[in-house]
Residue, then its C-alpha position, 0 to 999 in steps of 0.5 A: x756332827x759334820x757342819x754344813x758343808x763338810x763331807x768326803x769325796x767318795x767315787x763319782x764324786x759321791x758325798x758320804x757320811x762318818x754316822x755311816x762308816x760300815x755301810x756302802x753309800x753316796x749321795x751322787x753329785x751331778x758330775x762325772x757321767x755323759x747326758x748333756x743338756x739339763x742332764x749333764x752330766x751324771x743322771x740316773x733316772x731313766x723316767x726324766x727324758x734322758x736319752x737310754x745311751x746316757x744313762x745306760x753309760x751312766x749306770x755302767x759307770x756307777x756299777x764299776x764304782x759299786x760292783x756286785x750290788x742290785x739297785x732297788x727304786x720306786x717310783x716316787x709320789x710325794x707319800x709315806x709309804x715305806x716298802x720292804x725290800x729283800x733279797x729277789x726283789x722284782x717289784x720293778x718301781x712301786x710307788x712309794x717314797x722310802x725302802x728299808x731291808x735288812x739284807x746285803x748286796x741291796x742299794x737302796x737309791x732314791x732320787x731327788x733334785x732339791x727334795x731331801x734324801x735320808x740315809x739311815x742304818x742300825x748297824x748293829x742289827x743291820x737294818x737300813x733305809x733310804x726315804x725321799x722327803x719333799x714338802x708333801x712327804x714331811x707333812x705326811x710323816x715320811x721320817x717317822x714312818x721310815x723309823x718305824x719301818x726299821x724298827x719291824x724288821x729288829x731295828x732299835x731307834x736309839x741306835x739309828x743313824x742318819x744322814x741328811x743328803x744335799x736338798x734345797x736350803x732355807x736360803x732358796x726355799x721361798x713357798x707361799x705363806x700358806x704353805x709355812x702356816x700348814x707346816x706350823x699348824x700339822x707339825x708341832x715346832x715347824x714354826x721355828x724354821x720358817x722366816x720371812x720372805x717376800x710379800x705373802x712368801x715365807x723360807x723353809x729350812x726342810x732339812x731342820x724340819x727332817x731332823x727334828x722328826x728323826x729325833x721325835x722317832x728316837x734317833x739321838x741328835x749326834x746320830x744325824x748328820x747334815x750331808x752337802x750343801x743347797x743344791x739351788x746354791x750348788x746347782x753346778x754339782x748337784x740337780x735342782x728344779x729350783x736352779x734349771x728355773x723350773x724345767x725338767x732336769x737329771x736326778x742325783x740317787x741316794x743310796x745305802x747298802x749293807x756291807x757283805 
């Protein structure tokens, strides 16, 4: 398993992950492309407020690095729902937060800017999927439904890898104590990766929380790696709401595809 912070530089500064290796697939930094202002610089999100040139530029320069792949988004609501996508798709952005396939040439990108992305692939069956997991969409089960989502298209969860992408960290994840107790209370052993915090605040550590619901949906624990650092704490190379102080900003993907 990759520490913390170790990851290879991909183009546009992309991270990747070895529990990966076969698939094409990144976690974007936020370096490398042309918004200015809270987006600068590599925004993709064309729904934030960016101007259209930017992140048209943006998009030209992310297909030059990644020719000949179809991008699949939805337009995410914090939930659970998974969507199946193939080869044609046309849905534009339904709402939901996580996307399987089991076809080539489809990158599945979701957006995030201190939520957390999950990559995962069954490379031997060639199923993969990408989820979106803030605080909402952990308590509603994001994670396991993701698995479960792979598993109906011939996926085995014994053989799922993943990878964690770069998400706000338990060192800058302040939330109310209430918020810490319904974690603890909805999913059993959530306690364990909360501390204390300021008066009436506690620090969550989401990515801890994610992997150890990959691991209850069959994933092996070897098989789950933690991609990049804090993105509040690496706010120069990644997005975060937490870090731009609450305002509106750029969002970084996170993609996978199978390799043709």
């Amino acid at each position: 398993m990759a520490s913390f912070d170790q990851f290879t530089a991909a183009p546009l500064n992309a991270a990747i992950s070895s529990q990966l290796a076969g698939t094409v697939h990144g976690f974007m930094g936020r370096g490398g492309g042309a918004s200015a202002g809270a987006y600068a610089t590599f925004n993709l999100a064309r729904w934030v407020g960016d101007g259209a040139v930017p992140v048209a530029e943006n998009w030209r320069r992310w297909r030059a690095n990644y020719p000949g792949l179809a991008v699949a988004n939805v337009a995410q609501v914090h939930g659970a729902t998974i969507h199946r996508v193939g080869r044609g798709w046309n849905d534009g952005r339904p709402e939901g937060d996580g996307m399987v396939t089991a076809e080539s040439g489809i990158a599945l990108g979701v957006f995030t800017a201190d939520c957390v992305p999950l990559l995962l692939a069954d490379r031997a069956r060639r199923v993969i999927a990408a989820l979106h997991a803030g605080w909402r969409g952990t308590i509603a089960g994001i994670a396991a439904a993701g698995v479960r989502a792979m598993a109906e298209l011939g996926a085995k969860p014994e053989a799922i890898s993943a990878a964690i992408g770069p998400a706000i960290g338990q060192c800058c994840f302040e939330v109310d104590l209430e918020l810490a107790e319904r974690f603890a209370h909805e999913i059993d052993g959530a306690g364990a990766f909360a501390r204390p915090g300021r008066p009436g605040k506690a620090y969550l550590d989401l990515r801890g929380i994610n992997r150890m619901l990959l691991e209850r949906a069959g994933l092996d624990p070897e098989a789950i790696d933690e991609v990049g650092p804090c993105t509040r704490c690496a706010n120069d190379r990644y997005f975060s709401r937490r870090g731009a102080g609450g305002v509106t900003t750029g969002l970084q993907m996170s993609f996978i595809a199978l390799a043709t």
